[in-house]
Each structure stands twice: as structure tokens, then as C-alpha cells.
C-alpha positions as CSV (number, residue, x, y, z in Angstrom):
1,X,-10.1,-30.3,-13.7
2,X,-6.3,-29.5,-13.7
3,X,-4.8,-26.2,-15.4
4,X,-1.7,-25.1,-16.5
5,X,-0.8,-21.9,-14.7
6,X,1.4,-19.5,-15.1
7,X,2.1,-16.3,-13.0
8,X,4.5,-13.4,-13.9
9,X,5.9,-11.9,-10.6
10,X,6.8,-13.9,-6.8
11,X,5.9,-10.8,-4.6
12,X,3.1,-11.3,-2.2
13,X,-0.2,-11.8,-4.5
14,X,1.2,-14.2,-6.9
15,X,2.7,-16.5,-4.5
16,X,-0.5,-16.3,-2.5
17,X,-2.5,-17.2,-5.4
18,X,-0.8,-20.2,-6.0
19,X,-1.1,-21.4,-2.9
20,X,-4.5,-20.7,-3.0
21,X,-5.0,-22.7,-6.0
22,X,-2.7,-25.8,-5.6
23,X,-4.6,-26.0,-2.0
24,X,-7.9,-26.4,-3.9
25,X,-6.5,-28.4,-6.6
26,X,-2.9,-30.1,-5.8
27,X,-2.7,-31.1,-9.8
28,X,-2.8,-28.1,-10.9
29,X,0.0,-27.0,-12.6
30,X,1.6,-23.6,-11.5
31,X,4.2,-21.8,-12.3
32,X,6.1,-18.4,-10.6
33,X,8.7,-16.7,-12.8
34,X,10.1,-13.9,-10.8
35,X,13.0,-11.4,-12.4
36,X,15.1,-11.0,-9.5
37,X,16.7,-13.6,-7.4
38,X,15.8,-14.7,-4.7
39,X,15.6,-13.1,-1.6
40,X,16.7,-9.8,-3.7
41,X,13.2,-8.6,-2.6
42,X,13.1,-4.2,-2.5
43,X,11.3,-2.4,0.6
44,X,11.8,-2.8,4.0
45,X,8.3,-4.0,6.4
46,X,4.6,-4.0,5.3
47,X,1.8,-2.8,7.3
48,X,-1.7,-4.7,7.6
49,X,-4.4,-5.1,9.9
50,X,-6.4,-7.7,11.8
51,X,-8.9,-8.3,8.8
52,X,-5.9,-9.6,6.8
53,X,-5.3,-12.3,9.1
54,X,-9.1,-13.2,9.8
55,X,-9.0,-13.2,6.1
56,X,-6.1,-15.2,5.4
57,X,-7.6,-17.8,8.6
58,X,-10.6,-18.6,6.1
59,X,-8.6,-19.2,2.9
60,X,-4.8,-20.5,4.6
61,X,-4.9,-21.5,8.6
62,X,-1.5,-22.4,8.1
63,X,0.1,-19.6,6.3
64,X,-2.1,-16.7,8.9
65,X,-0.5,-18.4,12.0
66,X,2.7,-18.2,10.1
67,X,2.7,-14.8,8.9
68,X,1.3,-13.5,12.4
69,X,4.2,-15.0,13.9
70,X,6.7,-14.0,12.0
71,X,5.1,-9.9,13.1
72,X,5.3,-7.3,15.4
73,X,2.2,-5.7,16.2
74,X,1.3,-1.8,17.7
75,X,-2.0,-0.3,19.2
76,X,-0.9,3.2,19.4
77,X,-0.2,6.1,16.7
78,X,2.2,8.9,18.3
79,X,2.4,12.2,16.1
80,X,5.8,14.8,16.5
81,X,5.1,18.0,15.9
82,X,8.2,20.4,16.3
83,X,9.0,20.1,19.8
84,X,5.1,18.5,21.1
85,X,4.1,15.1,20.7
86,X,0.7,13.5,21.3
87,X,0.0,9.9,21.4
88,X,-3.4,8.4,20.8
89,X,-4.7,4.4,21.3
90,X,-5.8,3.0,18.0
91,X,-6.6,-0.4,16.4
92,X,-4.6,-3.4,16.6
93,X,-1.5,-2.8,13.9
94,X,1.1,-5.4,12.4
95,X,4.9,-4.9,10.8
96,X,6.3,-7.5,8.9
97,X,9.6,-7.7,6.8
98,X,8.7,-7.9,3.2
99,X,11.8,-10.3,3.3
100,X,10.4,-12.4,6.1
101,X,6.8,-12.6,4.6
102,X,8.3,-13.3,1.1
103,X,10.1,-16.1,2.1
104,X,7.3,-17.3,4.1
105,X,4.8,-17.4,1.2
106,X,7.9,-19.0,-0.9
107,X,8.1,-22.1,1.6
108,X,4.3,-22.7,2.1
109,X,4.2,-22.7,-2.1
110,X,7.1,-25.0,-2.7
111,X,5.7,-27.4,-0.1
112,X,2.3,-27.4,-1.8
113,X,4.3,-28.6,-5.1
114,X,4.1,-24.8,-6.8
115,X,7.4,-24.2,-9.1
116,X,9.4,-21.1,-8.4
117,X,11.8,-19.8,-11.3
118,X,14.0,-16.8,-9.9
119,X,15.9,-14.6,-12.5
120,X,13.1,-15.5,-15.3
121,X,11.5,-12.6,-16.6
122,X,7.6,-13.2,-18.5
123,X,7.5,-10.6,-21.2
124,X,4.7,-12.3,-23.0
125,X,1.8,-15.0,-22.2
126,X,3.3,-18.7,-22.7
127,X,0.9,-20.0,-25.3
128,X,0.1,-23.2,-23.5
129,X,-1.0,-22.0,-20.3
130,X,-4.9,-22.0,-19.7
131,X,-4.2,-18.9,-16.9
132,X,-1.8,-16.1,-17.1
133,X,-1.1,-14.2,-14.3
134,X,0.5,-10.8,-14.4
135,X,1.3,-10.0,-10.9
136,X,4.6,-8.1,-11.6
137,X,3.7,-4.9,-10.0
138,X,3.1,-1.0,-11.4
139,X,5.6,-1.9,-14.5
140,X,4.2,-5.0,-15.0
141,X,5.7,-6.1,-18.9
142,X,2.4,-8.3,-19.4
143,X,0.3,-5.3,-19.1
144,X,2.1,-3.0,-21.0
145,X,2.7,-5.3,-24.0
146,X,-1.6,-5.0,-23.9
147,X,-2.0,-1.4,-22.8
148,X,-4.4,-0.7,-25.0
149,X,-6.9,-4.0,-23.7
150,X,-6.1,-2.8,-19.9
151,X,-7.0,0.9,-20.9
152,X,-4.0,1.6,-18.4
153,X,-3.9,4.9,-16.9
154,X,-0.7,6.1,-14.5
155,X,-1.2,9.6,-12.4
156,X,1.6,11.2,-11.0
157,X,1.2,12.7,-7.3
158,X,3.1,16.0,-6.8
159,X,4.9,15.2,-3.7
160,X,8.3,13.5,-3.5
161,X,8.9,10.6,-1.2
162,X,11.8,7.9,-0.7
163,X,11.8,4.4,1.6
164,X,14.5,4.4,4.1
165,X,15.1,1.6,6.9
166,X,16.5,2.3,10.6
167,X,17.7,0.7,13.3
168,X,15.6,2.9,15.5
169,X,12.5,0.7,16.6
170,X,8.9,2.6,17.0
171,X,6.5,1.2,19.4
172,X,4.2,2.5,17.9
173,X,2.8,4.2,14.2
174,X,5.4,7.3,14.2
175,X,4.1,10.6,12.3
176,X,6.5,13.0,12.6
177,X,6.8,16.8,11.1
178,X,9.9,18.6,11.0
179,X,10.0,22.7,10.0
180,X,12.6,23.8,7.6
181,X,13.5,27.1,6.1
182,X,11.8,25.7,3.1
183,X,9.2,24.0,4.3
184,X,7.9,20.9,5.8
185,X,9.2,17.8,5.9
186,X,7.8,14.7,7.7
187,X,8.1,10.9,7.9
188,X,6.0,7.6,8.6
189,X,8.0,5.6,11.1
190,X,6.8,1.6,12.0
191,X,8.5,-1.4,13.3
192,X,8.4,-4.6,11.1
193,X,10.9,-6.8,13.4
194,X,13.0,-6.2,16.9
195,X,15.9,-5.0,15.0
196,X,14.4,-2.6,12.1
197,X,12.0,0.1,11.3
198,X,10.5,1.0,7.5
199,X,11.1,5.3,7.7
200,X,9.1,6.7,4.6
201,X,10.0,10.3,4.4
202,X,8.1,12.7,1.8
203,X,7.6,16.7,1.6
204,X,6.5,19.0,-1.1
205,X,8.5,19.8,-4.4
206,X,9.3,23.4,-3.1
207,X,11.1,21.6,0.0
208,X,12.6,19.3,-2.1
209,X,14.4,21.9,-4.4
210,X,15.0,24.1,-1.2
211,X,16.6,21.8,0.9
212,X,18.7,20.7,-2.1
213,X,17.6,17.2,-2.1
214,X,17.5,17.1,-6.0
215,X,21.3,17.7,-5.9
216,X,22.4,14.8,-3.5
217,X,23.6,11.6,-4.1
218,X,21.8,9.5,-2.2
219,X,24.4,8.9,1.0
220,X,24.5,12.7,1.4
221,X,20.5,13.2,1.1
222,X,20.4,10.5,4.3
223,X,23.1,12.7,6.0
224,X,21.0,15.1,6.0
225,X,17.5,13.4,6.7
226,X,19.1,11.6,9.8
227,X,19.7,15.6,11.1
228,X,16.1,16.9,10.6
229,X,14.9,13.6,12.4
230,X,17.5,13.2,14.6
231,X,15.0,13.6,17.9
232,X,12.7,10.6,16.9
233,X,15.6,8.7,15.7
234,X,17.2,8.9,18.6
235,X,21.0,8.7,17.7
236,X,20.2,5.6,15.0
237,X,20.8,6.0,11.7
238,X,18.7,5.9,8.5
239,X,19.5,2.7,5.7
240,X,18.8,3.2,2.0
241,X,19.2,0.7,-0.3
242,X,21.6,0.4,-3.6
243,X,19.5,2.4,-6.2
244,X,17.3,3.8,-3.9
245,X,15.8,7.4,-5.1
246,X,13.1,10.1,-4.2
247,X,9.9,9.0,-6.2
248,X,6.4,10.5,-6.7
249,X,3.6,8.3,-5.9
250,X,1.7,6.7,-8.9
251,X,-1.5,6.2,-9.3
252,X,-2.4,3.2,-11.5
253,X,-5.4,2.3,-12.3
254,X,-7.1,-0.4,-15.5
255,X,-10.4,-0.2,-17.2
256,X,-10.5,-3.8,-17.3
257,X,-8.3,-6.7,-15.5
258,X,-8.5,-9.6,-17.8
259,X,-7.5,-9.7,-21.9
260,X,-8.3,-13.1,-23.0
261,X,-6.7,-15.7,-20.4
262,X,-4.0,-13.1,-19.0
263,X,-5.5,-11.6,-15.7
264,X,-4.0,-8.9,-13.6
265,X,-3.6,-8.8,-10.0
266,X,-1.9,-6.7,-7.2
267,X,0.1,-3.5,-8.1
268,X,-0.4,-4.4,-11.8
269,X,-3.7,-4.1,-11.8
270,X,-4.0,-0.8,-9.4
271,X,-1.6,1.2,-6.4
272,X,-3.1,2.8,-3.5
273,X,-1.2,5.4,-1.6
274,X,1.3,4.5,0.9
275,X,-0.2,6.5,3.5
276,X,-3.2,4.4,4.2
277,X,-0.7,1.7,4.7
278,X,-2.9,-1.1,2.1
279,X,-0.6,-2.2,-0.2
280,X,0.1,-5.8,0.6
281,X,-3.4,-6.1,2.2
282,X,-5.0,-5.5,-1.1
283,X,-2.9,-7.6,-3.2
284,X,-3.5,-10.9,-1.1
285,X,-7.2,-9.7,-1.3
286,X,-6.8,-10.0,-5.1
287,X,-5.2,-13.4,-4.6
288,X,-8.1,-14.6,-2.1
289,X,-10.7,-13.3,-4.7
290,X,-9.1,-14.7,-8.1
291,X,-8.8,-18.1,-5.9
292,X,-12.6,-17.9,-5.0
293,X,-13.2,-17.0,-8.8
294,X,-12.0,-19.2,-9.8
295,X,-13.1,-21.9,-8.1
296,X,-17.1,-20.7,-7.8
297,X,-17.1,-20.5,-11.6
298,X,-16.8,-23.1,-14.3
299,X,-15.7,-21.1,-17.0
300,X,-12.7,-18.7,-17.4
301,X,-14.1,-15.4,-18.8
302,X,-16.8,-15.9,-16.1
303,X,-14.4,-16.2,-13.4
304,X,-12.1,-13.6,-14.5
305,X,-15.1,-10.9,-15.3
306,X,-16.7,-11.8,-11.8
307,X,-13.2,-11.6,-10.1
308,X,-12.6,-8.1,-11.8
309,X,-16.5,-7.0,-11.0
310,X,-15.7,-7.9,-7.4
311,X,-12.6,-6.3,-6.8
312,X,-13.6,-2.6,-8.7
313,X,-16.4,-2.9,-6.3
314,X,-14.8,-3.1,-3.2
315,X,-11.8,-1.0,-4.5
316,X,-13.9,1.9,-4.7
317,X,-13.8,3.3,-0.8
318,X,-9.9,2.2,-0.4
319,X,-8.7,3.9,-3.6
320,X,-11.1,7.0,-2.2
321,X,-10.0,7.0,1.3
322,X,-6.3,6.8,-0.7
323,X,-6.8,10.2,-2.7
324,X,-7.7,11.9,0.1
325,X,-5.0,11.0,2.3
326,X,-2.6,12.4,-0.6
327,X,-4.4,15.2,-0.6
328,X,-4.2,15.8,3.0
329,X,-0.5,15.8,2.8
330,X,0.0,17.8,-0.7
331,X,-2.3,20.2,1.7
332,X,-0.2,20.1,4.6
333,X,0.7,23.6,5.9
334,X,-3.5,24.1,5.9
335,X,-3.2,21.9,9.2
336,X,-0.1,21.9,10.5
337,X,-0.3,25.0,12.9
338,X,-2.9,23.2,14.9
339,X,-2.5,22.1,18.5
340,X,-0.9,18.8,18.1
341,X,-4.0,16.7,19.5
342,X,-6.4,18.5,17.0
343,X,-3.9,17.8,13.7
344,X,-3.3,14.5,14.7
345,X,-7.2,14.3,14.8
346,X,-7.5,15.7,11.4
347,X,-4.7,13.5,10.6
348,X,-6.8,10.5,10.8
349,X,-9.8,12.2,9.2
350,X,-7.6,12.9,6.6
351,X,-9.7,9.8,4.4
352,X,-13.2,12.0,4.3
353,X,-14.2,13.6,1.3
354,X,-15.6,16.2,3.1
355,X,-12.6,17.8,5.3
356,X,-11.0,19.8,2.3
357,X,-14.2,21.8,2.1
358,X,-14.4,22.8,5.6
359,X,-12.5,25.0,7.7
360,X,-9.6,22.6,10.1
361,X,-11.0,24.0,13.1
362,X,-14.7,23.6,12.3
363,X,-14.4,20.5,11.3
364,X,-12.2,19.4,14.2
365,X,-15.5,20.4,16.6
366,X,-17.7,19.0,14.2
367,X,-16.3,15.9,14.1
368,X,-16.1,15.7,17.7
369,X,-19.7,16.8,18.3
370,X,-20.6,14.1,15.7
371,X,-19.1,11.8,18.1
372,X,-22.2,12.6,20.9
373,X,-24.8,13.4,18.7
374,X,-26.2,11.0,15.9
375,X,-27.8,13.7,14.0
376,X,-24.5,15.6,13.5
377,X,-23.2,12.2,12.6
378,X,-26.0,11.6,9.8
379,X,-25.4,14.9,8.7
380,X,-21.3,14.2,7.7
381,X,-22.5,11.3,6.4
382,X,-24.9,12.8,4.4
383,X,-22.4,15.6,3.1
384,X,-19.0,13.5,2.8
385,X,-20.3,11.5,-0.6
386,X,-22.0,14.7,-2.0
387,X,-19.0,17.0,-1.4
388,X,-16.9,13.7,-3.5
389,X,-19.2,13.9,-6.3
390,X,-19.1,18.0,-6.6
391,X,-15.7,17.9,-6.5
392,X,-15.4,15.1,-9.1
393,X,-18.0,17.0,-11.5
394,X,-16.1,20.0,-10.9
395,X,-12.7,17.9,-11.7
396,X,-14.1,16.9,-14.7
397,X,-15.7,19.8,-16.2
398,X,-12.2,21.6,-16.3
């Protein structure tokens, strides 16, 4: 049966829903109001891995093969450390320019029949629509004109951290740490086309306020950032954007996703950390899983509550393995002092809920022992969850 539907937001999840749906229904009716226009898209290249485009193959052949395509791809991770560098072989990465994959997911919904309306702003659910879709991201106006139905909940992280682009392309996942007098200061580096790298740089408050950065405009605050990481830039230069600032990292999270017929999906409906790298990944995920919903179900509330009872439940390890990986950086100076090869080794531990409870060194030879011997293996396994839950009763009880 054909539906009227309506979607608040044309980043990645609500135009890959409504490809999703006109594919399993060409008369439906959809609608994608987006605020901005188009091709006035902010950020600079997503990350995702192979299971997105296995994924993507199942639900859209043609849009995977388009979106691979239009990527760069990495194996390694390379971490700087002062004046050492290791580099390690990891699994199969890709970089694409949220431009690029906007205005791929743009074409494939226009040629399906979908209707895109730039510089048209939802503030409220059209009464006529059978589905409405808030998919405009962590200040999403649909959500918070029903707050209180979404039991909405924002955390601020205590680090600071700003997106940059450069010219400067990494072959591979670039971690790099640079000392100041006040502190640490470090930045993600990954390519996303032949001409451009994303450069998210973060430190601590401390360094912030040390370093002066709260004092900058933002030209002079890339001045300066393009001198601490002038050796893995290698003589290019850093790019902001107009309006650009330092942020901290929020943490949003919903009691439920669905208030009558309006559903949430992507950044509106939760964030995950930049440093696992997940963001886009799990908002097509939504999209893939509202799609099958919707489609498995008969009924709306059935779909939406089994979409939402999905999604929670497979949310549950990412948003984990996110917190973590905060923490691991808000915790940085505990590993930094480490031979490169063992922090970097920690650094991609840096999702276990065990590590903060044991000693970096120890759990540096555990971890590798664990690698030769199952029982050491069962045993972390065994401990990770347990230490989670202490530390969340502990949390708690506060």
C-alpha cells in the first residue's frame, strides 16, 4: 500500500531511507526537506568499513558500487609519537567526501522519483503524512519540539576537538601526538579523495586554555595547529571552514525513537564518538533497518517499536566500544610514555572495558599472551563485561 512520507533532514540516513523505500514501493510518496542548500553540506570525508558496503550490496547493488567508487580505501594505521613512528597492517578502511557521498545518495533518490526540497526547514510533523522522519541530526527541531516523548538526554565529553581539512594526503589512518608545554595535543588524519584529507584535532581543556586556543580566532588557532603538526603535514596546510569552532563531543542518547508516527533515525536518535570512526556507518544502518521495518511489518507502531528494539540492541557494543575510546583519550598521558608499538597497541584496545583497570604495561603483555593462549583469552573475556558493570554500579551509586 502506498504512504505519504515525509523526512526532516537530506544527510546520509534520510536520503538512504528513501531510496530504500521508493525501491520497495515506487508509489510511495516521499519527501526530503533539508535546511541548507544544496551542496552546502559541513565536514570534510567519512570513514566506514567493508561491512557497510556488504551491507549496502544486500539492500542497494547500485548505490554500494557507486559509493565504493567514488572512495579511497587504506589497510594500514601509522601512529607519531614525538619524533618515532610505528606503522601497523590493519583491516581494509574507506574515505569518502561527505560532499561526494551526499550528492551520490541525492542522484540515486531523484532517479527513483523521491522529492528533494533544499532551504526547507520541518519544525513540526506535516499532519497528512502517514511517516515522519526526523533525520536532522544531534539538534534535530522534531525531537526537541517532543523532548519529553524521546526522554532525550545530551552528555558533554570534556575534551575539546575541531574538524579541519588538508591538502596533505595520508596513505594510511594517521594518529599523531604532539608534546606541548601544556600538554598533549594530537590529531586523526585520513584521506577521503586524491586531493584532500579530514584532520580532527582534539586535546584536553588544560591544553586548550594553555596553548591559548580559547583566545584565537579561528585563522590564527590553524596557524598555530599547522606548527605543532607541521612534520606529518608535511609543508601543506590545514583548511577550516566559515564558522568552524572547537567543540566537545556530545553524547546523545533517546529512551524511545518513535512518538506516534514521527520516528527518529541517525544523529537524532543517538552520536557515537568520532574516534571509532561510525558515524555514517550507523546512520545508513538505521536507514537499512527502518526500510526492513517497515516492510516485514504491517502495521506502523509494530514497525517502528520493532525497528527501535533492533537498533538499541545492536547499538549497545558500538556506543560501549565509543565510551571507552573517549575515555582512552580524556586518559591520555596514562599511555602516552609507552614505547610507540606498545601505545599504539593499547591504542586499538582502547574499546575494552577492561584496560582502564589494569596497569598499561600489564595489560600490554596480557593482551599479547591472550593472543597464544585461549585460556588467557577466556579470561579477558570473562573480566572485560564484569569490570563494565562494576564500573557502571559504581557510576551510578555516586
Amino acid at each position: 500500500m502506498a504512504v505519504k512520507v515525509v523526512c526532516a533532514g537530506g544527510g546520509p540516513a534520510g536520503l538512504c531511507l528513501a531510496i530504500l523505500l521508493k525501491r520497495q514501493d515506487p508509489s510511495h510518496d516521499i519527501t526530503v526537506h533539508e535546511r541548507n542548500p544544496e551542496g552546502s553540506t559541513y565536514g570534510w570525508g567519512v570513514t566506514y568499513w567493508r561491512g557497510l558496503l556488504d551491507r549496502l550490496q544486500v539492500h542497494e547493488p547500485d548505490m554500494a558500487r557507486a559509493v565504493e567508487d567514488a572512495s579511497v580505501r587504506w589497510s594500514d594505521g601509522v601512529a607519531r609519537v614525538r619524533d618515532l613512528t610505528t606503522r601497523h597492517q590493519g583491516d581494509e578502511g574507506f574515505g569518502i567526501g561527505r560532499h561526494r557521498l551526499l550528492d551520490l545518495l541525492a542522484e540515486r533518490a531523484r532517479a527513483l522519483g523521491v522529492r528533494l526540497e533544499y532551504e526547507s526547514e520541518l519544525t513540526e510533523p506535516p499532519a497528512d503524512a502517514d511517516l515522519v522522519v526526523a533525520a536532522d541530526g544531534v539538534h534535530s527541531a522534531l525531537r526537541t519540539r517532543h523532548a519529553d516523548a524521546f526522554g532525550t538526554d545530551i552528555a558533554a565529553g570534556r575534551n575539546h576537538y575541531i574538524w579541519l581539512g588538508t591538502t596533505k594526503v595520508f596513505d594510511a589512518f594517521t594518529f599523531t601526538f604532539a608534546e606541548t608545554p601544556h600538554g598533549w595535543i594530537w590529531a586523526y588524519g585520513y584521506g577521503y579523495s586524491d586531493a584532500h584529507s579530514t584532520c580532527v584535532v582534539e586535546c584536553s581543556p588544560e591544553t586548550f586554555t594553555g596553548l591559548g586556543l580559547d583566545r584565537m580566532d579561528e585563522a590564527e588557532g590553524r596557524t598555530l595547529l599547522e606548527k605543532l603538526f607541521a612534520d606529518v603535514l608535511d609543508g601543506h596546510g590545514l583548511i577550516g571552514r566559515p564558522g568552524a569552532d572547537w567543540l566537545n563531543f556530545r553524547t546523545l542518547t533517546n529512551r524511545t525513537w518513535h512518538h506516534g508516527n514521527l520516528v527518529l533515525l541517525g544523529d537524532a536518535a543517538h552520536t557515537t564518538h568520532y574516534s571509532i570512526g561510525a558515524g555514517t556507518t550507523l546512520a545508513l544502518e538505521d536507514a537499512m533497518c527502518l526500510a526492513d521495518a517497515l516492510h516485514t511489518h504491517p502495521g506502523l507502531p509494530e514497525a517502528l517499536a520493532a525497528y527501535e528494539r533492533r537498533r538499541l540492541s545492536e547499538l549497545l557494543s558500538v556506543q560501549s566500544a565509543a565510551r571507552y575510546s573517549a575515555r582512552w583519550y580524556e586518559s591520555l598521558p596514562r599511555y602516552i610514555d609507552l614505547p610507540p608499538h606498545r601505545m599504539f597497541a593499547l591504542l586499538g584496545q582502547r574499546h575494552s572495558p577492561l584496560l582502564p583497570y589494569v596497569p598499561p604495561q600489564l595489560y600490554y603483555g596480557l593482551d599479547k599472551a591472550a593472543g597464544q593462549l585461549e585460556v588467557l583469552r577466556r579470561l579477558k573475556r570473562w573480566l572485560g563485561p564484569r569490570a563494565a558493570r562494576a564500573r557502571h554500579v559504581h557510576a551510578r551509586g555516586r
